[in-house]
N, C-alpha and C positions, 0 to 999 in steps of 0.2 A: 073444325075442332082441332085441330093438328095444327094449322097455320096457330090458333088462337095458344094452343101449348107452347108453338116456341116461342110466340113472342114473351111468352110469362115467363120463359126459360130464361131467355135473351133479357129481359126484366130484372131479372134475380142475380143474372152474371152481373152486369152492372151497376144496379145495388152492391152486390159484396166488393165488386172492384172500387167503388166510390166509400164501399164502410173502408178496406183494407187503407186505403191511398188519407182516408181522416186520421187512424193510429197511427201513430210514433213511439218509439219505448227510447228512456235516457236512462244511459249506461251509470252504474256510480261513479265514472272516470270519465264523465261526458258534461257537460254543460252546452243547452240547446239556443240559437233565435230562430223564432219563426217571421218567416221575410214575407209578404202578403206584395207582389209589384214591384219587388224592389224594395220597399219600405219594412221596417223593422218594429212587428205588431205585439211579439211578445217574446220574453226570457224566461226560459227555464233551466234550473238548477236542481228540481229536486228529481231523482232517480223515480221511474215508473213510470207505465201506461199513459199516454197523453192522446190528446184531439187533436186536430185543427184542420181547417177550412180543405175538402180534396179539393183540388185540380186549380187551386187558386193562390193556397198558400204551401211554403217549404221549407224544408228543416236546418239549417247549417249546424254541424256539429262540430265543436269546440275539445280539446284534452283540459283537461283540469288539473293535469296531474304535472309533476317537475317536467320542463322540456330541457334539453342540450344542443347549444350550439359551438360550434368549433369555428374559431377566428380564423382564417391561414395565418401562416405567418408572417411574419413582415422583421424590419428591421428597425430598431428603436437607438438612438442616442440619449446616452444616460448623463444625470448633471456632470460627472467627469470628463466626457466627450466620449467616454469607451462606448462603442456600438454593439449591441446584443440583437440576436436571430431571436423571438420571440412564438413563441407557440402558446396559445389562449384559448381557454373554452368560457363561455358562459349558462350558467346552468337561471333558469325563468319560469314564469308560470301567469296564465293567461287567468287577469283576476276579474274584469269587466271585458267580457265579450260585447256588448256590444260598442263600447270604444274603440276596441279591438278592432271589429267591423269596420266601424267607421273612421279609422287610421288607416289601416292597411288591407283591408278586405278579407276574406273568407280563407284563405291559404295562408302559409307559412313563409313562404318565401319573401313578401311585403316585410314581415317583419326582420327576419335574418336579414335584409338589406341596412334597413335601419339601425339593427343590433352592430354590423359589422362596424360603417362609420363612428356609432358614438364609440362602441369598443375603443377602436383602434385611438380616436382623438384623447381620450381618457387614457389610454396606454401610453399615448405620449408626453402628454402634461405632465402625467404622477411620475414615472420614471425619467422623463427630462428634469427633475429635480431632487434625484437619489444617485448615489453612489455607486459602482458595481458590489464593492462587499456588502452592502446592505439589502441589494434584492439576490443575492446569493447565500444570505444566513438569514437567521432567527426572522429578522426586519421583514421579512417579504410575506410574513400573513398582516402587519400592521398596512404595508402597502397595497395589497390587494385588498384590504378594508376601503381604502382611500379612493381605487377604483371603481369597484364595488357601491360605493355609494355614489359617487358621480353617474355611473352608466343609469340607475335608478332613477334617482331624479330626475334624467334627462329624458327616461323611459317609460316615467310614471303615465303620463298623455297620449301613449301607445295602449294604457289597460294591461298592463303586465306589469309582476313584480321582480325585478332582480336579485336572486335568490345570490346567488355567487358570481364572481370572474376567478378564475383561476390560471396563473401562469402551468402550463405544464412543462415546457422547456425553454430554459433561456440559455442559448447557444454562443460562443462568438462568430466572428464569421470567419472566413475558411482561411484569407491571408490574414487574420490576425492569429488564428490558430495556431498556425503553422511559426508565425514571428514567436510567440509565446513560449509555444513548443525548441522553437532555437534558442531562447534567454534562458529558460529551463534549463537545456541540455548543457548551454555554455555554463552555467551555474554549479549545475554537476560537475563536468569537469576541473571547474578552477577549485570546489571544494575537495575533489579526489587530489590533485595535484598538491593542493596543500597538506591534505590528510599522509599524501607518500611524502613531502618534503618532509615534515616532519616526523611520520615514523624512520625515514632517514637518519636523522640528526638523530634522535631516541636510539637506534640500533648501533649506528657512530659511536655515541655515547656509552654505550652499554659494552661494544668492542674492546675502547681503550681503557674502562676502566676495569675488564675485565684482563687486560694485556697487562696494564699495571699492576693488579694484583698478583698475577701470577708472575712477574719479575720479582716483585717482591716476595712472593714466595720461595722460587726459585735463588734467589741471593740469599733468605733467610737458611733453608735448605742447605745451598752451599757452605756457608759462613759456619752451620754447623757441623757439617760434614766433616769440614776441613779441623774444626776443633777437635772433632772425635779422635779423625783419622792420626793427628799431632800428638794428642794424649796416648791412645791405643801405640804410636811410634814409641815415646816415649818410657812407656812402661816397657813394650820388647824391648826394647833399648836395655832398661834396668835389669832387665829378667836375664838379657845375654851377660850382659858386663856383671851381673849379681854370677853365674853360672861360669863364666870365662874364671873370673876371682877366687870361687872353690876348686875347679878344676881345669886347670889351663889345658892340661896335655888330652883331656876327654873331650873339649868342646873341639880343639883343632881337629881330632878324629873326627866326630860326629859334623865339623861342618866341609872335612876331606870326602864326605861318603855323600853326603848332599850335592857336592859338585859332583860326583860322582853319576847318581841317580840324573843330575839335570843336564851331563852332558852326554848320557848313555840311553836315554831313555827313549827316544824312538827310535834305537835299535842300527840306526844305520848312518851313525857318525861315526869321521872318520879324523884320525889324531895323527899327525906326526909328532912324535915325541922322542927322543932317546931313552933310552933302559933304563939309564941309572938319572930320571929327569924326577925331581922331588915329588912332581905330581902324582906317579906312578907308585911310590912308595909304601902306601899302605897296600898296596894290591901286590908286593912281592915279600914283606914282612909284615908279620901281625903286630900289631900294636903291645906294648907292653906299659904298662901303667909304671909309673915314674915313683919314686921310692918314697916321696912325700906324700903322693897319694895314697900308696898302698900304705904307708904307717900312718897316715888320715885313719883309714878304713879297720885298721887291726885294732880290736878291743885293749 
């Protein structure tokens, strides 16, 4: 009885291990073949619970969803001859699994091999016949259309659809960087050189004709100076000889007392003179007013 219980046991293991090893479940992001020998018995796509044969047939599973591949880089001549460092991904999606299978086998890697070559031969064609400013502006989503559809076509027979190529970096390379970077720099400086040559000549300019003005002003200045100064003479002039002409004997006092103040005045000049020397005159007798002036003066 005991022997007979486990073989029922040992029965029942086996059963569930043979139910367990029939189910399969496909993910909504999965797309299935079941391979019977090596041979490819059936595809499944729709998500849920599945059967198939235990211990005879198996499952490969498939992403359905976007994949991404990253090209390395390489180096591209463009229709100019200018050479660009290149960095590329391509974005894909596995649309018949079983061609898939039967291209490249059950792994990834098959296909990334195949992806890189067409990549790379399509990277060369479409930009072996562009410009550099045109895959460095606007142009460059019309170009990645152009590769984009070649790697497709080339890919369709692999059961994948190419979804995008995308450049991510177009580099130059390191001695043309550096050459570019020198034409740059030289550029800058002959446009600085020029930018100081002529604020030069602008400051030049600005100098003399500011020196010329102020000549000009300066002679204009003088010239009237000089008229004031001639006029203003002029009138003292009148004003004395008008004043000398009323009073002769008053103005010779009053300009006796002024040489007076302008040779005495800091106190420590020194005169040889004799007593009886005219200069002296008004400082030993007082002035007396002359008899035409005083009968000038008498009402």
């Amino acid at each position: 009885m005991n022997r007979a219980g486990a073989i029922g046991a040992a029965v029942v293991v086996v059963l569930a291990l043979l139910a367990g090893s029939a189910l399969f479940t496909v993910q909504q992001t999965q797309q299935v073949l079941v391979v019977q020998f090596g041979e490819v018995v059936r595809q499944v796509s729709k998500p849920g619970l599945h059967v198939k044969v235990p211990l005879i047939q198996n499952v490969i599973v498939f992403d359905r969803r976007l994949l991404d591949y990253e090209v390395p880089p390489e180096e591209v001549i463009l229709g100019d001859q200018r050479r660009l460092i290149v960095d590329s991904f391509t974005r894909y999606r596995i649309t018949n699994p079983l061609q898939y299978y039967q291209a490249v086998g059950p792994t990834e890697e098959g296909i990334r091999a195949r992806l890189n070559n067409v990549v790379s031969s399509s990277l060369r064609r479409v930009l072996g016949n562009e410009q550099l400013l045109n895959v460095l502006s606007s142009q460059r989503g019309r170009i990645m259309g152009l590769i984009r559809d070649q790697v497709n076509s080339e890919m369709r027979g692999y059961g994948i659809a190419v979804e995008d190529v995308r450049i991510r970096h177009a580099d130059l390379p390191e001695e043309n960087t550096q050459a570019i970077l020198a034409r740059m720099n030289a550029e800058r400086e002959r446009v600085a050189r020029q930018a100081r040559a002529e604020g030069a000549e602008a400051s030049a300019k600005i100098r003399a004709d500011a020196d010329r003005s102020r000549t000009v002003i300066l002679a204009d200045a003088h010239a009237s100076s000089d008229k004031l100064r001639g006029e203003g003479e002029a009138k003292a002039i009148a004003i004395y000889a008008d004043a000398f002409q009323r009073d002769p004997h008053f103005f010779e006092v009053w300009r006796t007392l002024q040489a007076y103040r302008t040779a005495f005045d800091a106190g420590k000049a020194r005169l040889v003179l004799s007593p009886t020397d005219d200069f002296l005159r008004t400082l030993r007798e007082a002035p007396r007013p002359e008899a035409g002036a005083a009968a000038k003066g008498t009402p």
